[in-house]
C-alpha positions in Angstrom: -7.1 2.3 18.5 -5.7 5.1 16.0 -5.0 8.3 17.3 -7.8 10.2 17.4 -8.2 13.7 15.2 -10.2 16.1 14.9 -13.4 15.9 12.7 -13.7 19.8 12.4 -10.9 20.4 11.3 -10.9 18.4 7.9 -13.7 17.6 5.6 -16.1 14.1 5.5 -15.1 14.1 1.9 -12.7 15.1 -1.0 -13.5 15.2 -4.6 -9.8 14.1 -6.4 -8.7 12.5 -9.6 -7.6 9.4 -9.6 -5.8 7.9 -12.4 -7.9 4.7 -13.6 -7.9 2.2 -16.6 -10.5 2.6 -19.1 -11.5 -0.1 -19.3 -9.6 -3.6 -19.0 -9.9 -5.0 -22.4 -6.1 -3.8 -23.3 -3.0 -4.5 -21.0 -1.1 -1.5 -20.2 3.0 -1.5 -19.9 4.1 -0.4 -16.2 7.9 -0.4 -15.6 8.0 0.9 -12.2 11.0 3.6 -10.8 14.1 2.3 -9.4 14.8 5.8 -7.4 17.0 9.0 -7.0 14.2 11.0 -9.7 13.0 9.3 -12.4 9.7 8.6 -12.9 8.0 5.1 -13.3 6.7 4.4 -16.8 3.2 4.1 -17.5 2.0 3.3 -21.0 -1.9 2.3 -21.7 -5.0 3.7 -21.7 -5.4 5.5 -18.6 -8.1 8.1 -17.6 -8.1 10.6 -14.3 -11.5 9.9 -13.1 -13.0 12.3 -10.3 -13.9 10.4 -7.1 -15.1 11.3 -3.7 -12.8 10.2 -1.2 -14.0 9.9 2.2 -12.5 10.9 5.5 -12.1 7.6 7.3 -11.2 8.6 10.5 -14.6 8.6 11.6 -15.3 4.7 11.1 -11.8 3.7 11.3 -12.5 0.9 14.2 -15.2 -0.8 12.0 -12.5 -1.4 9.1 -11.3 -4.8 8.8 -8.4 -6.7 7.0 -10.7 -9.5 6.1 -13.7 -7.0 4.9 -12.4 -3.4 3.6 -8.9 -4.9 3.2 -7.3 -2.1 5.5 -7.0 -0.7 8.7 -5.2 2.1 10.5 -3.8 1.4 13.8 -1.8 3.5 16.4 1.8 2.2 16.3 4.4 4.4 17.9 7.9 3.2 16.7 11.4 3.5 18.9 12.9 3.8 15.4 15.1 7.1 14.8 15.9 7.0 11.6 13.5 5.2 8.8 16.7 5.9 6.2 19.1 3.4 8.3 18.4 0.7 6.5 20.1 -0.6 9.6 18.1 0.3 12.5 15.1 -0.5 10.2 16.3 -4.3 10.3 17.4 -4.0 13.7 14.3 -2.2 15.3 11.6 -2.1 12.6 11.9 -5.1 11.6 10.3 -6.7 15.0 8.4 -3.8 15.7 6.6 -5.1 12.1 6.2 -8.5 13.5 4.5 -7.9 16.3 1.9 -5.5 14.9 0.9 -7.7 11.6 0.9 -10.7 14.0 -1.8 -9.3 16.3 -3.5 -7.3 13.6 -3.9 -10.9 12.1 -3.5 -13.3 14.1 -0.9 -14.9 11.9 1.2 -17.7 13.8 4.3 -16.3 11.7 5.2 -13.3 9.9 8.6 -12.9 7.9 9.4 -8.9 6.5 10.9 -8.9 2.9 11.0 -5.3 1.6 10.7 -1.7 2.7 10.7 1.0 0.4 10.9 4.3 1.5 9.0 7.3 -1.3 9.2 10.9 -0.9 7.3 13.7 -2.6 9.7 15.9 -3.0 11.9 15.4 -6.1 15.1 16.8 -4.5 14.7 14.3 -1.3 14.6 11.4 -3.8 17.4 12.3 -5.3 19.0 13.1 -1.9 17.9 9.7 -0.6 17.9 7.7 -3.9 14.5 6.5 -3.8 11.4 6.4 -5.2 8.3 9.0 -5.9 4.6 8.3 -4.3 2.9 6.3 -6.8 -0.1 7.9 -8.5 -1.9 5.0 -9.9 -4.2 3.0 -9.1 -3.0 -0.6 -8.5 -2.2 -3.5 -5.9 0.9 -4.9 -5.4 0.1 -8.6 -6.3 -1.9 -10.8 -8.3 -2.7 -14.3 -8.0 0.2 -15.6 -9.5 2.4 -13.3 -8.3 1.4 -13.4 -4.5 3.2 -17.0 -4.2 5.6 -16.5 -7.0 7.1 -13.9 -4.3 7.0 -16.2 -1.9 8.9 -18.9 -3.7 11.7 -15.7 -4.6 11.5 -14.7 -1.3 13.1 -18.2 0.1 14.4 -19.5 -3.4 17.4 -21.1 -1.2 15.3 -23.3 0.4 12.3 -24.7 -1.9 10.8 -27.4 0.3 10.5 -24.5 2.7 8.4 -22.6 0.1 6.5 -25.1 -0.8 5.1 -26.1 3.4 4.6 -22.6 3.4 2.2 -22.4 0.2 0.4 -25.2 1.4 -1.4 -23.7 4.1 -3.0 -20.2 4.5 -1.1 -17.0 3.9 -1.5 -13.6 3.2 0.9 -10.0 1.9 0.3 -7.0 4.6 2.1 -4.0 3.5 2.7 -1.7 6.6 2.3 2.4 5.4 3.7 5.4 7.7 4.5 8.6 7.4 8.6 8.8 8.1 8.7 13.0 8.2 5.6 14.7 10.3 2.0 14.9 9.6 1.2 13.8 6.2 -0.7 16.8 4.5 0.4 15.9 0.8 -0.1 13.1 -1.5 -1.4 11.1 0.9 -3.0 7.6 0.3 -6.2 6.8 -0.7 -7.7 2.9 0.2 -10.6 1.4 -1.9 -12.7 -0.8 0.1 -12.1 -4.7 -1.2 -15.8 -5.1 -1.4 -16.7 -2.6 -3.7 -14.1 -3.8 -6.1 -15.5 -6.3 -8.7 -13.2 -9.0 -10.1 -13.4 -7.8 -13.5 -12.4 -4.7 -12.5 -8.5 -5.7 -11.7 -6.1 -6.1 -15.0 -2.7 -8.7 -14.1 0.4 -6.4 -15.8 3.5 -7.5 -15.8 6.0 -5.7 -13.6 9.9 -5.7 -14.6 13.0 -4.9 -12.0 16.1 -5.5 -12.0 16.4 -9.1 -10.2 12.6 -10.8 -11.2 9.7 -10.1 -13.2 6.9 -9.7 -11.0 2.9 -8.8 -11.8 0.8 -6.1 -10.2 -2.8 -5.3 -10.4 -4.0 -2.2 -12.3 -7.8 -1.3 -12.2 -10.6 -0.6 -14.6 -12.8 2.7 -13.9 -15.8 1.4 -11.8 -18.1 3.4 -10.3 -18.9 1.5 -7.6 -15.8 2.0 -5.9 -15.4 3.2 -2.4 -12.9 5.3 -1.5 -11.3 6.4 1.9 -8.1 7.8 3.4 -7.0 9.2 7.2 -6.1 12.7 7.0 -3.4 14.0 8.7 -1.5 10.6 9.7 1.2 11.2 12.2 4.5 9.1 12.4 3.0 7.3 15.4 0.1 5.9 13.1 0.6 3.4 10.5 -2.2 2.2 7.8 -2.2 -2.0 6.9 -2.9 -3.3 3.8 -4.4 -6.3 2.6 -2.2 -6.9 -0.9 -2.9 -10.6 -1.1 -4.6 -13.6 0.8 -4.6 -16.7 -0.7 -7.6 -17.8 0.6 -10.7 -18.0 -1.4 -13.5 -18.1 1.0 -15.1 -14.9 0.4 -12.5 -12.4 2.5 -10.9 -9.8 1.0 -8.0 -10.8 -1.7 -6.6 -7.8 -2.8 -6.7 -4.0 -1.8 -6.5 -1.2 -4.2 -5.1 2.1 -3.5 -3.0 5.2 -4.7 -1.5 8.3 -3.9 -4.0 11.1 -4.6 -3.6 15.4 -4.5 -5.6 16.4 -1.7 -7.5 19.7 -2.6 -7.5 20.2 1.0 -3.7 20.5 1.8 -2.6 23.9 2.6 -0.4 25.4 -0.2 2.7 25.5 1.9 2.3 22.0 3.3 5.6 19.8 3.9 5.5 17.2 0.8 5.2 13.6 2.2 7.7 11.0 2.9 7.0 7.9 4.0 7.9 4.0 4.5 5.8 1.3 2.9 7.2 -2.5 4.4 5.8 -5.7 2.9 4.9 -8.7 5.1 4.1 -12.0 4.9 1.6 -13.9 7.3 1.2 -17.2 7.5 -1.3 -18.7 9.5 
């Protein structure tokens, strides 16, 4: 059960921009930060649609993985440090296992990337990492979901290829890594407002593969949500990919967002994003 916070004290709903695709008949160019304070590039035709955001705390047992694609969960971590990349392999690490295996019931889950954003410019250059992302995207596609499998264990491509026979699924794992989150928090679309139409494949260069990420196409429809005020001992999972087809969610969009609630002298965010697979 998440941490429980106090309804009064923020709104049911926030009214923010959030930075859509026209429309999806053109594919837009997105070559993404590598860190330390440059900016990812975003070329297409984009538009910063208005959308009411809801407060999710409220409902946030009846989310689902399978259903809205997201849930938050309580998760206090005996992590110090989420900037030792160290102590993040040798405490996180299992700490990640263990919550994406009973938030899923996956029989195995292997970790294969954190990455650590902060809002402040001077911390990413401190840190040598990357900004909040304010776009509205998900991390995979369906060629890209198992393409990062089959990099993921490219030594050993029988292995890859048992794995992608059965059932498995990308849950990224989202915390705050500096206090309560008050700025640029993250906003989660529920999977089934989100029609297939709606998601554009783009291509997504780094420096060691070519991957593909999902941008999205203004809809209307969309549902929006976030938890206010997340503490370090709360952490939000994300549905990015599931290759089953059998009507459960696929694929979650989401984004940073400003929130026009956060008080004006509000610590800027940092947090920790960590990418799982689960195979069941």
């Amino acid at each position: 059960m998440a941490a429980e916070a106090d309804q009064n004290a923020t709104p049911e709903f926030v009214e923010a921009p959030l930075k859509y695709l026209v429309d999806a008949k053109s594919v837009p160019v997105y070559i993404p930060s590598v860190g330390g304070g440059d900016t990812s590039v975003q070329e297409g035709n984009y538009l910063w649609q208005p959308m009411a955001i809801r407060n999710g705390r409220a409902q946030a047992e009846d989310f689902s993985l399978d259903r809205e694609g997201f849930i938050l969960t309580a998760h206090p971590s005996a992590v110090g440090d989420f900037y030792d990349n160290g102590e993040i392999a040798a405490v996180y690490e299992a700490e990640l296992k263990a919550l994406v295996g009973n938030a899923t019931g996956a029989a195995q889950v292997e970790i294969f990337d954190h990455t650590q954003r902060a809002a402040s410019l001077d911390v990413q250059k401190a840190r040598l990492i990357r900004e909040p992302s304010f776009l509205v995207h998900n991390d995979y596609t369906v060629r890209s979901g198992p393409k990062r499998l089959r990099d993921h264990f490219s030594d050993t491509p029988e292995k890859a290829e048992a794995l992608l026979s059965r059932r498995f699924a990308i849950v990224n794992v989202w915390r705050s890594i500096r206090g309560t989150v008050r700025t640029s928090p993250l906003a989660l679309c529920d999977a089934s407002s989100v029609a297939p139409e709606d998601l554009v494949s783009v291509k997504r260069p780094s420096k060691d593969r070519i991957g593909e990420i999902q941008q999205v196409a203004y809809n209307p429809a969309h549902r929006w949500y976030y938890f206010p005020d997340m503490e370090m001992n709360e952490a939000v999972l994300i549905k990015t990919y599931d290759s089953a087809t059998d009507g459960r969610a696929r694929f979650t969009i989401h984004t940073a967002f400003d929130d026009p609630a956060a008080p004006a002298d509000a610590p800027l965010r940092e947090s920790i994003e960590s990418r799982c697979f689960a195979f069941f």
